[in-house]
N, C-alpha and C positions, 0 to 999 in steps of 0.2 A: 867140659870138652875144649874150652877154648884156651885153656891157663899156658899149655905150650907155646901156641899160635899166637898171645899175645907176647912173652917172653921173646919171641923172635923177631918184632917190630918193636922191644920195648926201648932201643937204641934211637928210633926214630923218631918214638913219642916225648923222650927225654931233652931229646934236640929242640922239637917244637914248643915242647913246653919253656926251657929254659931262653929259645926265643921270643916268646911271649912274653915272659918275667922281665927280661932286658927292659922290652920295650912298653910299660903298662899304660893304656889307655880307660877312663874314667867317664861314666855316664853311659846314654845310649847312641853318643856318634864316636862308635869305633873302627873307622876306614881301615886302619892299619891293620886292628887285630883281624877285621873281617875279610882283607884279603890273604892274612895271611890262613886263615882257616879254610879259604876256598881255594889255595895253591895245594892244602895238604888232601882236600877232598877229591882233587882234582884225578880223573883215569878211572873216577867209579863209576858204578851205575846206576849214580844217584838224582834225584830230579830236581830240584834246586831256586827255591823262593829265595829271595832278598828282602828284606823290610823295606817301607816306606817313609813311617818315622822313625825309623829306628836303623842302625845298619845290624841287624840279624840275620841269622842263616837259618832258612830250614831245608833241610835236605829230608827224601822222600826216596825209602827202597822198597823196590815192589818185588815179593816171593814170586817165583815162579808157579805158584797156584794160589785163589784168590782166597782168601779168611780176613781174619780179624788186623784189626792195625793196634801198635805198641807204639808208647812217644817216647823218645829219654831224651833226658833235659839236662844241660852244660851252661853255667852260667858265664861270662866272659871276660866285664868289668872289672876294674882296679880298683882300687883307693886313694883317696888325695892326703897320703901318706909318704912319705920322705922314708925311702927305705935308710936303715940302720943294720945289714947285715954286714957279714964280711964274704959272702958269695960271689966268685968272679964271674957272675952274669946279672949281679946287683941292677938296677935300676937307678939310672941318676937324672932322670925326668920330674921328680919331684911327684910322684905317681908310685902305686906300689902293691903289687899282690898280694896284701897282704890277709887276705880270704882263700887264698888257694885255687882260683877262679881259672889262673894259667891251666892247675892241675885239673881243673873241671874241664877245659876246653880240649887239652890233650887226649885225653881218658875216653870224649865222647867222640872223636876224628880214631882212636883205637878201636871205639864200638863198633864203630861203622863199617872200618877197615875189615874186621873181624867178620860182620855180617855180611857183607855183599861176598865175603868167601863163601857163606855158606850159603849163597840165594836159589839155589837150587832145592834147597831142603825146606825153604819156609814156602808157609799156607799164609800167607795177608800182608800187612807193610809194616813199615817201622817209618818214624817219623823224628827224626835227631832234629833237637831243639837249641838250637846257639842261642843266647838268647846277652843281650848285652843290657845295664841299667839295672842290675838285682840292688846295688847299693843303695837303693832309698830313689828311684829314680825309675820307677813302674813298669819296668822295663817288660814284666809278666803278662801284664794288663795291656800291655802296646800290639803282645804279640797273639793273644789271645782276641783284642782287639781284629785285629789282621787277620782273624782265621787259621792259628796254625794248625788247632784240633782238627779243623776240615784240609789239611794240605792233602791228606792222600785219599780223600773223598766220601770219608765217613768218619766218625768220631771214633778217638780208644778206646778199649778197654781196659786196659792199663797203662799206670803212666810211671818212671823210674827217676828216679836221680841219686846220685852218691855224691856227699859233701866232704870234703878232709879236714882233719882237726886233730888239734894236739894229741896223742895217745896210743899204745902200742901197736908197733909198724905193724901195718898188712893186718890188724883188726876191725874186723863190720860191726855196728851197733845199730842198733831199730827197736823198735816197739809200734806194736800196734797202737791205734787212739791217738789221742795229744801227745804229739813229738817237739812240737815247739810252739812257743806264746806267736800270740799276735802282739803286732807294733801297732803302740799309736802315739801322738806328739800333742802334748798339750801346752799351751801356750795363754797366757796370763799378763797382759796391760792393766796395772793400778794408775789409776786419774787422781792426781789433787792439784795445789794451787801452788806453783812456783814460788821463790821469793830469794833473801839474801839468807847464806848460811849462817850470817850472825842475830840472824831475828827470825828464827825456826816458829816465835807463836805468832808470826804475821803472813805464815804462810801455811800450808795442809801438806804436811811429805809426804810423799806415796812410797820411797823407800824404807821405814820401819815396818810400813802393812807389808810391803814386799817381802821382808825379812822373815817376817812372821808366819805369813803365807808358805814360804819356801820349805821352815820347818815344819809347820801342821800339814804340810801335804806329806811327808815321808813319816811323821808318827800317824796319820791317819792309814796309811798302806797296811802297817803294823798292826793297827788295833781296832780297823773296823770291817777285816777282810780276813777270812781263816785261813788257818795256816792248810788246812786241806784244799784252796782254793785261793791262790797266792796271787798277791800282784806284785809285779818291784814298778816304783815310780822312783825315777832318778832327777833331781834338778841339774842341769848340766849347762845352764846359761841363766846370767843376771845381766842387764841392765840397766843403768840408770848414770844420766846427765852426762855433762862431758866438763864442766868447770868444778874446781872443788870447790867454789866460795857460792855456789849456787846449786839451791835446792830445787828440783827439776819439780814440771808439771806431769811430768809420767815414770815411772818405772814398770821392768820388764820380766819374767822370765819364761823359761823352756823346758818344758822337760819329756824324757821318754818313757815310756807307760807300756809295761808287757803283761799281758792279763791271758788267764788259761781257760774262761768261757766267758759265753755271751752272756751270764749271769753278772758275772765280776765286770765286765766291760760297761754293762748299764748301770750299774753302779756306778765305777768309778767317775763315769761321764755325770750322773747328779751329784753324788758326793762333792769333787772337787770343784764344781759350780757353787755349789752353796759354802763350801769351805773358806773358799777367796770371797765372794760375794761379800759373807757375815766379816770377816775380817777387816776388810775393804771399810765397809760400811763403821766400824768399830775405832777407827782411825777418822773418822771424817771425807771418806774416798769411796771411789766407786770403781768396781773392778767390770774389765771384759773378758770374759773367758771362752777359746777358742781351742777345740778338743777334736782331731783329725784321725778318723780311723786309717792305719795305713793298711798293715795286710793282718790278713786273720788266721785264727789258730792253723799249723801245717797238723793235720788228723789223716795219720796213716790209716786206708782201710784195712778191715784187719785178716780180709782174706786174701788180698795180695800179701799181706805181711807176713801170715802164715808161709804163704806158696813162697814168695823169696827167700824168708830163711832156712824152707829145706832145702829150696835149691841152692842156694849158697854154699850148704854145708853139707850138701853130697860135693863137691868143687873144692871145701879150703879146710874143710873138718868144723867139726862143733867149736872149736877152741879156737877160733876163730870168727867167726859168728855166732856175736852174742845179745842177748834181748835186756835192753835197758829197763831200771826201774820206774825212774823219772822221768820227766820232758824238762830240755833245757828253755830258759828261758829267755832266750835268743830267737830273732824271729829269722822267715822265711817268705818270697814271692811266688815260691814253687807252691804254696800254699793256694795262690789261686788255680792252679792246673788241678790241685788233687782237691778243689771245692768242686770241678767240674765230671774230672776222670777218679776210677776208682784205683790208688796206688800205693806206693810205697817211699819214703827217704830215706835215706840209708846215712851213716857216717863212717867214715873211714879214717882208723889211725894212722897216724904219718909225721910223728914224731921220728929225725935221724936216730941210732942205734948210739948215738956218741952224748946225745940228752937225755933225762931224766923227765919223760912225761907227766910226771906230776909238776915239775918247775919249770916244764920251757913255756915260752911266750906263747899267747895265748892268737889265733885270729883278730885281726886287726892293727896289732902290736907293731910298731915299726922294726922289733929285731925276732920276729917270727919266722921260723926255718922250715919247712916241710922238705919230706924224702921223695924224690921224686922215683924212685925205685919201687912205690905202689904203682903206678902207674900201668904196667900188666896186668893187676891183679884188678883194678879198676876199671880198664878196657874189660877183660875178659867176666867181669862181675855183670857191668852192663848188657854186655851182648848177650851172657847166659839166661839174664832174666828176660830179654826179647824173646832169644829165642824158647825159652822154654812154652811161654806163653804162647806161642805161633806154632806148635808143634803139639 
């Protein structure tokens, strides 16, 4: 019901968004971005929390009769990415949407828009969730912290959000269960005994155990974890010394760790302990291993997931709303709202018509393009799944 109604503000959302893109702000102090989403919220009949740590929005509409509350969630953060598009609203802050985050922001100021048109017709509240800091910077946990499941005085019962990503415009994607890995960062200090790099047996390296380390953690991912029960561990930082004629008393690395249960997770966490340990030790060193869960698997319930995709697809047709096989394994902070509330993720294609979704750049990417011509279909997606539930 709402797909006209959005089409008819979606000039406005397009504007907001692409002023957001200009101007990309990173982490969870976003003054900018947050006034500019309280200018656009501004004339509703919305109730309106601020963050404390955080500059977040939550806005609070109350039906005109009282039931159940709905949350949807808009993420708001940038990237400290150096845009590389040729877009005349590019960003040259050194900062950069390159998540779609603008489009999340717009999409849920369209939900909103959308719903307080119809507040006459809802039975409970909806609860929009701006939330800034999803980039690796807890921004979920700040706001969940704060109480946002209690802003409109009881908890949800369901909870929404729609992500955009490379793939045929104006396409939904979901699945019930594991929809995306959980994140975690493991991190590996080998100890030995400095010296000169021209007398290596006067001294204990830590970087060949390091070296060694780096590759047995990505064949061990391979071949002691099934492929029905996947982890990817990526190394994506080394350290070590800063003189080349000197053999350092420590070397370093990093890596990212995406695991699809709690089975594979307590694994990995012994595994790659004893992995570096023994190797460590095999070299004459001693390793410290430092293994940080970040956020945990995002597990769509599956009876919202049901109820969203039929409701979606009385709204955009089958052939558009479709049910994935996989879970990607990419993580998600939205994953702490739906550990709490029973919900749904959604993805949303938004590849321009002028690329090849299978070749264009990926989220993240510094020359990543999204259409912002979803942007109706994403206001009006969200507001359907509130409302539906409220009604």
């Amino acid at each position: 019901m709402f797909v006209q109604e959005a089409q008819a503000i979606l000039p406005e959302l397009v504007a907001l968004r692409r002023e957001l893109h200009r101007d990309p702000e990173t982490g969870i102090n976003l003054p900018r971005t947050q006034e500019k989403v309280l200018a656009a919220l501004a004339g509703l009949d919305l109730e309106i929390i601020l963050g404390i740590k955080t500059t977040s929005v939550v806005a609070v509409l109350r039906g005109a009769e009282p039931g159940p509350t709905v949350l949807l969630r808009g993420d708001m953060d940038a990237l400290p990415v150096s845009e590389l598009t040729d877009l005349d609203y590019a960003s040259t802050n050194g900062a950069m949407h390159a998540c779609g985050h603008d489009l999340h922001v717009a999409g849920l100021v369209g939900a909103a828009r959308l719903l307080c048109a119809q507040q006459q017709d809802l039975s409970g509240n909806v609860i929009f969730m701006f939330q800034p800091g999803e980039e690796g910077h807890d921004g979920a946990s700040l706001m969940l912290d704060e109480g946002v499941l209690d802003a409109a005085g009881e908890r949800p019962v369901a909870a929404y959000g729609i992500h955009v990503r490379p793939g045929p415009l104006g396409v939904f994607r979901t699945k019930p269960g594991t929809l995306m890995a959980g994140a975690n960062e493991l991190r590996i200090t080998v100890k030995g005994s400095g010296g000169h790099s021209s007398q290596p047996q006067t001294a204990i390296d830590p970087v060949p155990a390091l070296t060694e380390i780096a590759t047995a953690l990505q064949i061990m991912a391979t071949r002691r974890f099934s492929a029905f029960d996947p982890i990817v561990l990526t190394v994506t930082q080394l350290s070590a010394g800063e003189a080349i004629n000197v053999i350092p008393d420590t070397a370093s690395l990093g890596a990212s760790v995406r695991t699809l249960s709690e089975e594979s997770l307590d694994r990995v966490i012994v595994e790659s302990k004893a992995l570096a340990e023994g190797i460590a030790a095999a070299h004459g060193c001693s390793a410290e291993v430092d293994f940080t869960i970040r956020y945990p698997v995002t597990c769509n319930d599956a009876d919202r997931t049901r109820e969203a995709v039929t409701g979606l697809r009385e709204i955009f047709g089958e052939d558009r709303v479709l049910e994935s096989r996989d879970p990607l394994m990419g993580s998600e902070d939205f994953s702490l709202v739906l550990n709490e509330v029973p919900g749904t993720f959604i993805f949303l294609g938004a590849t321009p018509p002028s690329l090849n979704p299978v070749t264009a750049a990926w989220n993240h990417s510094p020359r990543v393009v999204f259409d912002d011509s979803v942007l109706g279909d994403q206001a009006a997606a969200l507001a359907q799944l509130a409302y539906n539930r409220l009604t």
